[in-house]
C-alpha positions, 0 to 999 in steps of 0.5 A: 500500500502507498504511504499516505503520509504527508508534510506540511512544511519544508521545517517537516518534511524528512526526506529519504534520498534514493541512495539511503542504506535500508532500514534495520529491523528493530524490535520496535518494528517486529512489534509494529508488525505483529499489531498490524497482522493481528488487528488490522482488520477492515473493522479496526482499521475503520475505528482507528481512522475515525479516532485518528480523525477525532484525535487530529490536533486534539480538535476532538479533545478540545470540543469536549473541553468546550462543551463542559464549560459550555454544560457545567458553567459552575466549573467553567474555568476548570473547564477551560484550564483542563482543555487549555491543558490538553492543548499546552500537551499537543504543543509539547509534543509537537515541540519534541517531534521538531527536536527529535526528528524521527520518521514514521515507520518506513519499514516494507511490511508495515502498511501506513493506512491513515494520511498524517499532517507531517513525517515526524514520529516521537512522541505521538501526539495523540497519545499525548492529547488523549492522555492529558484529557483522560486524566483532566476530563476524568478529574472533572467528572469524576470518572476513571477515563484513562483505561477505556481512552488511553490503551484504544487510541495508542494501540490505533496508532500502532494499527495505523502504522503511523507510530512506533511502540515507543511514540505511544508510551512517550507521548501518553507519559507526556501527556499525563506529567502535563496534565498532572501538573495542570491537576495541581494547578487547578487544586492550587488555585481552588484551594485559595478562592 
């Protein structure tokens, strides 16, 4: 299958020159194989593009951040804070993608099955946003979300074939160190009012 993968900028775009050596094999990429040959199935492959979609920027993320300020105006600036949380984890994460500059899996026998907006792989930031909302959102309603959001969206990134395991695990312990912090933040300041 052909790569879907695009760049959104010269700063982005990784280019890979005709006369490169071949990749090595790593055990990063075995484990990216196996995900891909166990789970992506027409179903899977459906659902995880629609979370791609969803997890895109963290637009998705950010909208249920919007909607709770809008429903519960009682904590309407917790709201706010715990979206402007999420958004200040995607940054990050785009920060370090810039920083480390490493491609997206390259490798024959993964199939790259969703477009992305730039080659640059570590650390996903869908896991990242995904796992700062969990943790944000769940604090607000009392609800545990990071089980039922977090494993999904990272193993939909590995079906995908967009991230390496590493990406995942990276970009989900980025986003809940920041979203721990926004979580200390907030008890600060409503301890004080």
């Amino acid at each position: 299958m052909a790569e879907l993968t695009t760049a959104t900028g010269p700063e982005e775009a990784v280019a890979a020159s005709a006369d490169e050596a071949p990749a090595t094999v790593t055990p990063e990429t075995v484990a990216l194989r196996k995900v891909q040959g166990a789970l992506a199935k027409p179903a899977v492959v459906k659902t995880a593009r629609a979370m791609s979609l969803f997890g895109e920027h963290a637009g998705g993320w950010l909208a249920i951040g919007a909607i709770g300020a809008l429903v519960d105006r009682e904590r309407r600036g917790e709201w706010l804070t715990a979206a402007a949380g999420v958004a200040v984890a995607h940054g990050a994460s785009i920060a370090i993608k810039r920083v480390v500059r490493r491609r997206r899996p390259s490798d024959p026998e993964v199939q790259v099955l969703v477009g992305t907006p730039s080659k640059l792989s570590f650390p996903s930031s869908h896991a990242t946003s995904t796992t700062a909302a969990a943790v944000l959102y769940g604090g607000l309603t009392g609800k545990k979300l990071t089980p039922a959001l977090v494993p999904p969206m990272m193993v939909s990134r590995l079906v995908l074939g967009v991230h390496y395991p590493s990406d995942v695990v990276a970009g989900s312990a980025l986003g809940g160190a920041v979203a721990w912090g926004v979580r200390r933040f907030m008890r600060r300041r409503r301890n004080r009012g």
